[in-house]
PyMOL commands that place a pseudoatom at each C-alpha (Angstrom):
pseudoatom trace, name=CA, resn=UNK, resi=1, chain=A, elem=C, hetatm=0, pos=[-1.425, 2.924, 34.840]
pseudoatom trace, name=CA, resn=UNK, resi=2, chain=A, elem=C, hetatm=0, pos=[-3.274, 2.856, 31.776]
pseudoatom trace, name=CA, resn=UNK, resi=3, chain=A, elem=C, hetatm=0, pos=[-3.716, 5.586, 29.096]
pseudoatom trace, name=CA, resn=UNK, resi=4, chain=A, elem=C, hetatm=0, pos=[-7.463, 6.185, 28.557]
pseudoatom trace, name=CA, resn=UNK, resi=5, chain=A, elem=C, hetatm=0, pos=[-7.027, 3.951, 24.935]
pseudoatom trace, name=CA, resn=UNK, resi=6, chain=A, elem=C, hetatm=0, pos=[-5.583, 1.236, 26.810]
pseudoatom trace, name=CA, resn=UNK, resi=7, chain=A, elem=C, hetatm=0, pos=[-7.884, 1.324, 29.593]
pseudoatom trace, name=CA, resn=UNK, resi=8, chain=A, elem=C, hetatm=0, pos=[-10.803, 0.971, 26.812]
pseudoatom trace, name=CA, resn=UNK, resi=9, chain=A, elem=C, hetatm=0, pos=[-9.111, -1.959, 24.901]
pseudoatom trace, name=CA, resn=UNK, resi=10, chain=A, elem=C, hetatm=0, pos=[-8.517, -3.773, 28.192]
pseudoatom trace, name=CA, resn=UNK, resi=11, chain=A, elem=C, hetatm=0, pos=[-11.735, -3.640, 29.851]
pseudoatom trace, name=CA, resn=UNK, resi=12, chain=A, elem=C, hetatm=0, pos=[-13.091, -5.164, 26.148]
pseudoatom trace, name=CA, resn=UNK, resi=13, chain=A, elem=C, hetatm=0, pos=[-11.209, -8.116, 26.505]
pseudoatom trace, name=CA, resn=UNK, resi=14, chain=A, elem=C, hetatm=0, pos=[-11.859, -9.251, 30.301]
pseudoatom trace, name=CA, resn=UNK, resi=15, chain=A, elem=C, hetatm=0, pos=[-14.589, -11.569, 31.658]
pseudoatom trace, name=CA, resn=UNK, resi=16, chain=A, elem=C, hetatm=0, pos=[-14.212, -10.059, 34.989]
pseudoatom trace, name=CA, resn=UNK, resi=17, chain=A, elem=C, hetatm=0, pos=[-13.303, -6.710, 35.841]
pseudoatom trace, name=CA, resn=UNK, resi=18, chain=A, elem=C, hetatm=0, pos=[-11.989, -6.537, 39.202]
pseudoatom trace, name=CA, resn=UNK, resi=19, chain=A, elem=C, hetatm=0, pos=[-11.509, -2.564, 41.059]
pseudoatom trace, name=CA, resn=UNK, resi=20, chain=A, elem=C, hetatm=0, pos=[-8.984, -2.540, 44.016]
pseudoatom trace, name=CA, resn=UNK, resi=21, chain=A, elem=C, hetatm=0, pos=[-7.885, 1.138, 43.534]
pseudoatom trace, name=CA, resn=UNK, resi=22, chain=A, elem=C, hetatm=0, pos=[-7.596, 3.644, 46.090]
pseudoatom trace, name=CA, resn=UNK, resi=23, chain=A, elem=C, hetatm=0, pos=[-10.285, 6.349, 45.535]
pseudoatom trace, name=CA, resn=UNK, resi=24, chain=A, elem=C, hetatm=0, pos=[-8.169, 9.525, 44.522]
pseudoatom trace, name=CA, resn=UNK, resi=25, chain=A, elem=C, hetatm=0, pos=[-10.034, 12.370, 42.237]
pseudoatom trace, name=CA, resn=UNK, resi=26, chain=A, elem=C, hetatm=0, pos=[-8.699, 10.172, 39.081]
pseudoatom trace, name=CA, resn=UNK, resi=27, chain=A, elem=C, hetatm=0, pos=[-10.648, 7.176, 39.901]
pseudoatom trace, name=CA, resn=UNK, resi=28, chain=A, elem=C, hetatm=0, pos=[-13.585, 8.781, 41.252]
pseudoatom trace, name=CA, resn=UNK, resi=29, chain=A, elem=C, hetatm=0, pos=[-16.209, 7.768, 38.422]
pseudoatom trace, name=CA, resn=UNK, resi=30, chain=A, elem=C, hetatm=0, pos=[-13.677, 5.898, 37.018]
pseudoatom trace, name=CA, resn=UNK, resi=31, chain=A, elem=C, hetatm=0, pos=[-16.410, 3.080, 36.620]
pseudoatom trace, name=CA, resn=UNK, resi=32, chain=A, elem=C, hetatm=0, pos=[-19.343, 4.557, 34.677]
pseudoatom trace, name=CA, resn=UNK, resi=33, chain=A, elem=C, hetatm=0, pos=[-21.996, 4.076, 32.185]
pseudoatom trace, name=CA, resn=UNK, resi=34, chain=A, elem=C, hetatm=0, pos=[-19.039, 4.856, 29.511]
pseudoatom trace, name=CA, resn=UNK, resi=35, chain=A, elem=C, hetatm=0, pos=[-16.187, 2.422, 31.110]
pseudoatom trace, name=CA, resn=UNK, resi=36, chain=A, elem=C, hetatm=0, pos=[-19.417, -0.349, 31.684]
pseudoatom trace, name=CA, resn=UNK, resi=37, chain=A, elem=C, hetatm=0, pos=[-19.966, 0.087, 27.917]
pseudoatom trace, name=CA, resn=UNK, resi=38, chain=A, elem=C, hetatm=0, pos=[-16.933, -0.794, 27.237]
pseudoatom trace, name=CA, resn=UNK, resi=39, chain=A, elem=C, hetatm=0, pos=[-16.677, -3.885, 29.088]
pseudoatom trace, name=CA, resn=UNK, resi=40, chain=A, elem=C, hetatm=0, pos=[-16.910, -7.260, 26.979]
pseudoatom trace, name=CA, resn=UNK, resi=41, chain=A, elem=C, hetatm=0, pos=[-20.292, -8.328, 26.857]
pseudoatom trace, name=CA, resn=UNK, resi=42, chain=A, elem=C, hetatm=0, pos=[-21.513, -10.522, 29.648]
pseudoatom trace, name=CA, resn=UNK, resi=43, chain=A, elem=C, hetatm=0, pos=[-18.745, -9.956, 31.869]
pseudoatom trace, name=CA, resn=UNK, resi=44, chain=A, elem=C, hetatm=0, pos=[-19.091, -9.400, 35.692]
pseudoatom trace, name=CA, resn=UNK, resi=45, chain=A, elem=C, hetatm=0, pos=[-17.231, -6.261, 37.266]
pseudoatom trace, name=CA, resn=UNK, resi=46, chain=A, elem=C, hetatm=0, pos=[-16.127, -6.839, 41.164]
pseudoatom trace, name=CA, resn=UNK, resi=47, chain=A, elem=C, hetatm=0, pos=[-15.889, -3.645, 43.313]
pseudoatom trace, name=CA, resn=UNK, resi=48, chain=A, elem=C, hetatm=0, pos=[-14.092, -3.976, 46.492]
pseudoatom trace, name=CA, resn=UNK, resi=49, chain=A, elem=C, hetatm=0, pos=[-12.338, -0.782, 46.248]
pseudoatom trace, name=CA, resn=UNK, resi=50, chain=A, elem=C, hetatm=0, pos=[-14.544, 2.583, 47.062]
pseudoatom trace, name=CA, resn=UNK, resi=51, chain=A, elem=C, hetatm=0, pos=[-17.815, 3.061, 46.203]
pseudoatom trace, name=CA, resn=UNK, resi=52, chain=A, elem=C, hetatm=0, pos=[-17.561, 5.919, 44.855]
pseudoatom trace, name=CA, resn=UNK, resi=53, chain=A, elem=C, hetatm=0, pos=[-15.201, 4.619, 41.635]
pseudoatom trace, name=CA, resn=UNK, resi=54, chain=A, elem=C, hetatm=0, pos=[-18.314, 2.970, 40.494]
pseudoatom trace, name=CA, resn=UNK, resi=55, chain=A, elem=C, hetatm=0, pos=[-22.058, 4.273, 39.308]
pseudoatom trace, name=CA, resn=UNK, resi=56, chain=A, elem=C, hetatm=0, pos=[-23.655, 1.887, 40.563]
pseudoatom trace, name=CA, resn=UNK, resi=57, chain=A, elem=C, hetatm=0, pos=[-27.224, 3.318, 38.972]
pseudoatom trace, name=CA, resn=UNK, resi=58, chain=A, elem=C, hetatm=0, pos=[-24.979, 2.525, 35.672]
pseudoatom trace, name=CA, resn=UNK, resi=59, chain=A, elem=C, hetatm=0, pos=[-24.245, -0.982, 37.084]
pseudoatom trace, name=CA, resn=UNK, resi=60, chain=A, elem=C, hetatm=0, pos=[-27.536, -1.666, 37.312]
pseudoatom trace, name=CA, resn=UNK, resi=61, chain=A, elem=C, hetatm=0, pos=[-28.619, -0.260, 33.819]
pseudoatom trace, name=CA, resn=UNK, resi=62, chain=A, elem=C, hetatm=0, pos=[-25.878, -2.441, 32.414]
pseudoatom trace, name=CA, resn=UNK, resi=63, chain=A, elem=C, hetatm=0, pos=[-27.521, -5.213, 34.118]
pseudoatom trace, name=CA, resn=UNK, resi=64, chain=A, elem=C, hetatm=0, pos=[-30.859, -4.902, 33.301]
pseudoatom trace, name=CA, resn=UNK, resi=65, chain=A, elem=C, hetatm=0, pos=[-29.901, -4.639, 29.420]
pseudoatom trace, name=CA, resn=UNK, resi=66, chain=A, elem=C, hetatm=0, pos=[-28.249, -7.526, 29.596]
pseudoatom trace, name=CA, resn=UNK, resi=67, chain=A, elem=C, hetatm=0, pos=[-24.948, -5.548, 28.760]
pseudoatom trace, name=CA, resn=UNK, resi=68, chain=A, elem=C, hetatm=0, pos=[-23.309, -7.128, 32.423]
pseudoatom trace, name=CA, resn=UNK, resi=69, chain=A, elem=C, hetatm=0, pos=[-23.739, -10.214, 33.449]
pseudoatom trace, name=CA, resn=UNK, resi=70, chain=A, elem=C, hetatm=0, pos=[-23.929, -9.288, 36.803]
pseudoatom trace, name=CA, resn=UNK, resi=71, chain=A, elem=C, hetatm=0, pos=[-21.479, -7.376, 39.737]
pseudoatom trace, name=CA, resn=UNK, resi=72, chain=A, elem=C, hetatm=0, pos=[-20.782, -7.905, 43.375]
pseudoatom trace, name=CA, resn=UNK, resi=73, chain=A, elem=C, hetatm=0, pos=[-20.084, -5.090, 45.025]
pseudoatom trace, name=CA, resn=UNK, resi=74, chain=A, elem=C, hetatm=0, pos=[-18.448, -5.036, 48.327]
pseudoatom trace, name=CA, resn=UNK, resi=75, chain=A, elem=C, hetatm=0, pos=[-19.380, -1.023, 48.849]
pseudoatom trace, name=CA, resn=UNK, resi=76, chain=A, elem=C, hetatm=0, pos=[-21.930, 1.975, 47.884]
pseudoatom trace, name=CA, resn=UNK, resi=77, chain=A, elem=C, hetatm=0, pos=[-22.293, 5.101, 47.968]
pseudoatom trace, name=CA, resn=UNK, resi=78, chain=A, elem=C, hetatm=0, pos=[-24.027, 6.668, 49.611]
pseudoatom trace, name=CA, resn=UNK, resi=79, chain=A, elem=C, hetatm=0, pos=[-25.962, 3.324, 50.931]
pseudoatom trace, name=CA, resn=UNK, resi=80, chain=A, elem=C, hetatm=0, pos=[-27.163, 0.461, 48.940]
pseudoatom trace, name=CA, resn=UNK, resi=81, chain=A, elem=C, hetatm=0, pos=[-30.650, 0.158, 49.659]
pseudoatom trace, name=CA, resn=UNK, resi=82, chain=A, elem=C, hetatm=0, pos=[-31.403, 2.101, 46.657]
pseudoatom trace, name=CA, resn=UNK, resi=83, chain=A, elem=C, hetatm=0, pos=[-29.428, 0.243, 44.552]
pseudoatom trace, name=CA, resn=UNK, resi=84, chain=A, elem=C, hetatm=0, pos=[-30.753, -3.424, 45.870]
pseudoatom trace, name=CA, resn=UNK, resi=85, chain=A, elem=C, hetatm=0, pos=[-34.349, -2.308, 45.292]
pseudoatom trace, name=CA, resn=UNK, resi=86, chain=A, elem=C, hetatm=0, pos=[-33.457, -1.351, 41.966]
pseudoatom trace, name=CA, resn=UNK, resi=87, chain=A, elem=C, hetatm=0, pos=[-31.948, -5.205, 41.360]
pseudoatom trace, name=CA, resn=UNK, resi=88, chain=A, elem=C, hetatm=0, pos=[-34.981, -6.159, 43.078]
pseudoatom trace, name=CA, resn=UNK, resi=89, chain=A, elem=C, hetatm=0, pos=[-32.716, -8.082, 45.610]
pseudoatom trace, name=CA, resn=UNK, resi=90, chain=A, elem=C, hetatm=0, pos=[-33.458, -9.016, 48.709]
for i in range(1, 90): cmd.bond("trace and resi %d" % i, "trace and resi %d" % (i + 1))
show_as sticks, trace
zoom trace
């Protein structure tokens, strides 16, 4: 486990960013506009954990500035149609 400064520091250093975690009330959220900001830039994050550990309207934010390259998600919450309109995805 990482303490929050370590968790920062290695999610700046990665090129992908890969969640397996079981979704407990620490890692609900764990993945949000904050933790995506502090991902190196142009890296991908992988979710194939829970979807609720990740914001995925964050994801896509991060996205669409550029900040992300890009994600693949294996699960949403609470469905992903809103989320592949938003990428415009088909």
């Amino acid at each position: 486990m990482f303490t929050p400064a370590e968790f920062k520091e290695f999610l700046g250093t990665c090129d992908i960013v890969s969640i397996c975690v079981p979704l407990t009330p620490e890692t609900k959220g764990l993945i949000a506009e904050e933790a995506l900001g502090w991902m190196k830039p142009r890296s991908y994050l992988v979710n194939v954990a829970r979807g609720r550990i990740v914001d995925e309207n964050a994801v896509v934010k991060a996205i669409r500035s550029g900040h992300l390259a890009g994600a693949a998600l294996d699960v949403f919450f609470p469905n992903h149609s809103t989320l592949r309109a938003s990428l415009g995805s088909r």
